[in-house]
Backbone as CSV, one residue per row, in Angstrom:
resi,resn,N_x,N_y,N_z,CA_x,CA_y,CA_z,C_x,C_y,C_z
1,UNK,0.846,-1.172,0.000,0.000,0.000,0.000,0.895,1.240,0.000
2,UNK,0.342,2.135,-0.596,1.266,3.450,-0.877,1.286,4.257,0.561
3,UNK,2.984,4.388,1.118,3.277,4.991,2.339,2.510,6.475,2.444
4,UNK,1.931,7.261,1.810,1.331,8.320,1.547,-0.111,8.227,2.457
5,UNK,-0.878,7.174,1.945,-1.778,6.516,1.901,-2.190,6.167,3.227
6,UNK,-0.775,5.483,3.484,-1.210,4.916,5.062,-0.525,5.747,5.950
7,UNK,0.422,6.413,5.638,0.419,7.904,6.395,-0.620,8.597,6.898
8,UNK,-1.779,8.802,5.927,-3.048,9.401,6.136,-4.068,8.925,6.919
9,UNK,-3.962,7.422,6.807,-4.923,6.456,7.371,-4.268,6.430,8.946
10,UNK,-3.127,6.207,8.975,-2.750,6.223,10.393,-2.620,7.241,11.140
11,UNK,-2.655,8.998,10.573,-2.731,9.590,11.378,-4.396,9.777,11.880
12,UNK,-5.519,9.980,10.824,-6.758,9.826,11.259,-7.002,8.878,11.901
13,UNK,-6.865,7.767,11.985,-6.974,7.501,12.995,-6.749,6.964,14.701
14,UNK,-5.741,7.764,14.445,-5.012,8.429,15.593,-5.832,9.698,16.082
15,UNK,-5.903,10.438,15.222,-6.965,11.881,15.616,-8.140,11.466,16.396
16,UNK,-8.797,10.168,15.605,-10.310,10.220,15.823,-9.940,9.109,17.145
17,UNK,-8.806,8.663,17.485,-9.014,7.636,19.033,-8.568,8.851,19.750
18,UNK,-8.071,9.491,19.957,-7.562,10.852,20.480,-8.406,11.607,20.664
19,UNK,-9.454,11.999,19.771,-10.439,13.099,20.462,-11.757,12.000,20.969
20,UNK,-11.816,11.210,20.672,-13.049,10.155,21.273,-12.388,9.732,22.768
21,UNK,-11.339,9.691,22.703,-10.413,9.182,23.774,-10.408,10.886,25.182
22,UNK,-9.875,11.259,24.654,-10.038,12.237,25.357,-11.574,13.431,25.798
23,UNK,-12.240,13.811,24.765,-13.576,13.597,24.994,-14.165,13.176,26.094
24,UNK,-13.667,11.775,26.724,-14.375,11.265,27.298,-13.836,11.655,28.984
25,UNK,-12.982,12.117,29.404,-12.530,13.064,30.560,-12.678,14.631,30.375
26,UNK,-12.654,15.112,28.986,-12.486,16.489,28.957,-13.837,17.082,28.676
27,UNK,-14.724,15.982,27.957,-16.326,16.559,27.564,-16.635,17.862,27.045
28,UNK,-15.664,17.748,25.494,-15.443,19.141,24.560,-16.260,18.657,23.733
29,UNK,-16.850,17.496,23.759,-17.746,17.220,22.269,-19.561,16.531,23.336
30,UNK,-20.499,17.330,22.952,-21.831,17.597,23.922,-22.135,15.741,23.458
31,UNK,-22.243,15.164,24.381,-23.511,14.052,24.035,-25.194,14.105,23.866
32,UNK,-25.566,13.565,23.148,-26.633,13.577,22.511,-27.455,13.366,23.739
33,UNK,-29.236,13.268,23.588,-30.059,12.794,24.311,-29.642,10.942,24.147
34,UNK,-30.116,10.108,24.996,-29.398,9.061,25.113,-30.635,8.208,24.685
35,UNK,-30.267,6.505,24.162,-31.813,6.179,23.733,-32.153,5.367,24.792
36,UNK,-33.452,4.926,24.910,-33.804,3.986,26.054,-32.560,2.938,26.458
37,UNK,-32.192,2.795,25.382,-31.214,1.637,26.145,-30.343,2.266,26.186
38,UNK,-30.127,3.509,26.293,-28.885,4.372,27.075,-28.488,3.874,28.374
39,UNK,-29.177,3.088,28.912,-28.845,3.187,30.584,-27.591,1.916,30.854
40,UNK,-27.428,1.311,29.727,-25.945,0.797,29.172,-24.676,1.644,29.929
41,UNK,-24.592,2.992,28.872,-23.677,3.933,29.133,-24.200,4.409,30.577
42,UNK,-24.985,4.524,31.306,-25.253,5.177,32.373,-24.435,4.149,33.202
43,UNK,-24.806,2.955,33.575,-24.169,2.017,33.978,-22.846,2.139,34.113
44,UNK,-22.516,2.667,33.092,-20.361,2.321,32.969,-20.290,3.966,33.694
45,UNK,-20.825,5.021,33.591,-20.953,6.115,34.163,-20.757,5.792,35.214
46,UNK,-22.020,5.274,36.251,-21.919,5.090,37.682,-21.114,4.389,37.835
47,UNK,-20.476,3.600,37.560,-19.329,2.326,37.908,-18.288,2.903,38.076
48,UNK,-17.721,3.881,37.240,-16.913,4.699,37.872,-15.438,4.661,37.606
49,UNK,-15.292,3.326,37.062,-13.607,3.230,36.451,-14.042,2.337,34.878
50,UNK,-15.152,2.184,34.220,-15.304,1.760,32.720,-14.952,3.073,31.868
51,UNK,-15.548,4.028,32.113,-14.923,5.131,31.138,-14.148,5.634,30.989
52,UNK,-12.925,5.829,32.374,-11.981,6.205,32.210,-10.965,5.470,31.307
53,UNK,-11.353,3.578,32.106,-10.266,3.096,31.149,-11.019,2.660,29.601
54,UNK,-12.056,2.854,28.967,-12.469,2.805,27.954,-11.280,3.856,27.302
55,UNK,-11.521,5.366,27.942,-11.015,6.537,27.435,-9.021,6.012,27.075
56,UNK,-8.645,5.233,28.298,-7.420,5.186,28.110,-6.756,4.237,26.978
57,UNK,-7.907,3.210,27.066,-7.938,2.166,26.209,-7.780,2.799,24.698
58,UNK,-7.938,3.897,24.778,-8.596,4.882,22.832,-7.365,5.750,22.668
59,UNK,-6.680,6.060,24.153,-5.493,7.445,24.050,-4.462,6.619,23.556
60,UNK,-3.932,5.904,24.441,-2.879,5.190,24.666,-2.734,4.353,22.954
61,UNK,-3.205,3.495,22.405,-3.052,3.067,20.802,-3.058,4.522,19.889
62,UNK,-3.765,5.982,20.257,-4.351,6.687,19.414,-2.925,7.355,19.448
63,UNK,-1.927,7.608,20.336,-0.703,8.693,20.776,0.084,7.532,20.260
64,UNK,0.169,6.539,20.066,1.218,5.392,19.503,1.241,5.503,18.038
65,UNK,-0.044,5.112,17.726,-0.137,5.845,15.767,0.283,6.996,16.061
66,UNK,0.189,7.704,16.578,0.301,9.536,16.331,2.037,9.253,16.118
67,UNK,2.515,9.239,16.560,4.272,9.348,17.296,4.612,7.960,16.416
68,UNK,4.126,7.279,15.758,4.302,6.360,14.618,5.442,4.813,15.712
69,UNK,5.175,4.818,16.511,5.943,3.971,17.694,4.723,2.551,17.636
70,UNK,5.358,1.168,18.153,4.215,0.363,18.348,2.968,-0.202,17.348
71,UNK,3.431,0.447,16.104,2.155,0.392,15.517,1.848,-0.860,15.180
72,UNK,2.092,-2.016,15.586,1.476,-3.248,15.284,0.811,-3.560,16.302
73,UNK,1.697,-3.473,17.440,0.711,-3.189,19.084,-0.037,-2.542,18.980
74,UNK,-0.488,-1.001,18.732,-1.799,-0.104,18.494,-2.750,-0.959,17.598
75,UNK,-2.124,-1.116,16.563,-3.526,-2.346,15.969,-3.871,-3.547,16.466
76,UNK,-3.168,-4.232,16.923,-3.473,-4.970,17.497,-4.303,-5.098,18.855
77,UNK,-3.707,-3.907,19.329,-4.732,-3.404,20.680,-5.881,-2.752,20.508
78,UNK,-6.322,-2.358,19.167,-7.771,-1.895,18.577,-8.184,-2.818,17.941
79,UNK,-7.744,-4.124,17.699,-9.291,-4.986,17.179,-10.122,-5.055,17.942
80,UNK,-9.987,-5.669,19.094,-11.135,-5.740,20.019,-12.561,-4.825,20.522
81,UNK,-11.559,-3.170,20.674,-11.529,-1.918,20.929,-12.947,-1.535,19.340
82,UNK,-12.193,-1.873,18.702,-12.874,-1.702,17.065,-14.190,-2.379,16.831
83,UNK,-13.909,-3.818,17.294,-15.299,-4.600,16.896,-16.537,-4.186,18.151
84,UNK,-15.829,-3.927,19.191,-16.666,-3.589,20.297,-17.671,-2.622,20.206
85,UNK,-16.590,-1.746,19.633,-17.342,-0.055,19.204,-18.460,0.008,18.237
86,UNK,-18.249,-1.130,17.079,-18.908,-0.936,15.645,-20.522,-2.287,16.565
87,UNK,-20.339,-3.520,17.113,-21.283,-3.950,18.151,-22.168,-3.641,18.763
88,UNK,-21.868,-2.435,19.339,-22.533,-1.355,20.071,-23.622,-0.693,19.682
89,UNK,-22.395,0.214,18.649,-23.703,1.179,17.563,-24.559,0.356,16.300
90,UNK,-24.451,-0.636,16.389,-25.252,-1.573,15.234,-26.191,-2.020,16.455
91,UNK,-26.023,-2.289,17.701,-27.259,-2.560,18.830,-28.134,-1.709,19.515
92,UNK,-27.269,-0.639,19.612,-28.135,0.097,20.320,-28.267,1.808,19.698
93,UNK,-27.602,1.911,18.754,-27.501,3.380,17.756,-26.916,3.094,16.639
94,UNK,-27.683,2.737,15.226,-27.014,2.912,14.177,-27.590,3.993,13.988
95,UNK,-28.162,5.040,14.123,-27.706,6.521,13.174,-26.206,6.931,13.323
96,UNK,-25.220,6.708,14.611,-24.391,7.067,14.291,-23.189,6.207,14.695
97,UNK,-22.898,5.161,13.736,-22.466,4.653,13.443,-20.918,4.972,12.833
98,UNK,-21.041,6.084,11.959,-20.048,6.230,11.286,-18.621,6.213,11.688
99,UNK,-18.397,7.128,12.663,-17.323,6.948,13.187,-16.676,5.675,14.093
100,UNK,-17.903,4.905,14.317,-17.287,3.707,14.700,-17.099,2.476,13.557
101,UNK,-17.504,2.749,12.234,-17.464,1.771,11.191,-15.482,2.383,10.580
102,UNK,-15.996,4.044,10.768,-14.383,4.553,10.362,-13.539,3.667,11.035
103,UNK,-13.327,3.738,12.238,-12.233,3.348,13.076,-11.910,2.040,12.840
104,UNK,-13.088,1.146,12.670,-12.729,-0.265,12.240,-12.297,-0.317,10.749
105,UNK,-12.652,0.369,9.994,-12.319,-0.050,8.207,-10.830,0.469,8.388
106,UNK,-10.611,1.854,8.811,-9.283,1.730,9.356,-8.227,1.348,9.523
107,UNK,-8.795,0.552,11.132,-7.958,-0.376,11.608,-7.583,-1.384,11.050
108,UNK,-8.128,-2.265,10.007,-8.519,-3.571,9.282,-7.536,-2.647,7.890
109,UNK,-7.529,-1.750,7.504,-6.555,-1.334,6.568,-5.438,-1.465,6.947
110,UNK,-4.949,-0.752,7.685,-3.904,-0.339,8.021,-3.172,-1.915,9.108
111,UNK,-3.562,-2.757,9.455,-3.153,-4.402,9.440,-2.699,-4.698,8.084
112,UNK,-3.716,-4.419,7.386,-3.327,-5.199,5.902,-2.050,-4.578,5.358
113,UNK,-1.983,-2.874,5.580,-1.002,-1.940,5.431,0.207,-2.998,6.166
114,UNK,0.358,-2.983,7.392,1.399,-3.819,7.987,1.418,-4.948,8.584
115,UNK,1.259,-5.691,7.603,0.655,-7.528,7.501,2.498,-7.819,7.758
116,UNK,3.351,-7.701,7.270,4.357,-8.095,7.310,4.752,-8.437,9.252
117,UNK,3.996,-7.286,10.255,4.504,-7.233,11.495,3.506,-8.351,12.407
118,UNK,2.335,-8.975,11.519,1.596,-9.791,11.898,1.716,-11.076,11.543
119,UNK,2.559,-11.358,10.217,2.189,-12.555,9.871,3.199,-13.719,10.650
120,UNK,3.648,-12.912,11.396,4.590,-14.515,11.982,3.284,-14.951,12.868
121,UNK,2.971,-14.066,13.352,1.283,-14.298,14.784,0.539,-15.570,13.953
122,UNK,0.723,-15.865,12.457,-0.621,-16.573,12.075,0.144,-18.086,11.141
């Protein structure tokens, strides 16, 4: 894949685990009205340590792409992170979906981008 290419792909999404990531302590981006089965997210709210480390779970891979360090570990540490996210909003919110389908088509690129640092794993 053209280094240009995945230059681009890896810094977006780095941006978008970075401000979703952070977002979620700094609350610069308003959340919506929530849907009945919001009380999901309310849940990890009151619990009291799911969002933080959700949030850290998104910084920590998102500042690794950024700084171009780890990046087989950052992907590798967002599949889970990825399928979880795209799970979610296909259950309980597909209007907005998008940014969690981004992060996974992404992530699933940019593996294929650096299949070489995976394929001994398989």
């Amino acid at each position: 894949m053209n280094s240009k290419v995945t230059l681009v792909m890896r810094l977006l999404l780095a941006v978008i685990l970075l401000v979703f990531g952070l977002n979620k302590f700094l609350h610069f981006i308003p959340m919506g009205e929530a849907p009945p089965e919001g009380s999901l997210m309310d849940a990890m709210f009151k619990a009291g340590y799911l969002i933080p480390l959700i949030a850290i779970s998104e910084i920590v891979p998102g500042f690794l792409l950024l700084i171009n360090k780890w990046v087989g570990f950052a992907l590798a540490w967002l599949v889970p992170i990825s399928v979880n996210i795209v799970l979610f909003h296909l259950k309980f919110d597909v209007s907005t979906i998008g940014a969690a389908a981004l992060v996974a088509i992404l992530n699933g690129l940019l593996i294929y981008a650096y299949w070489p640092k995976f394929k001994s794993l398989f």
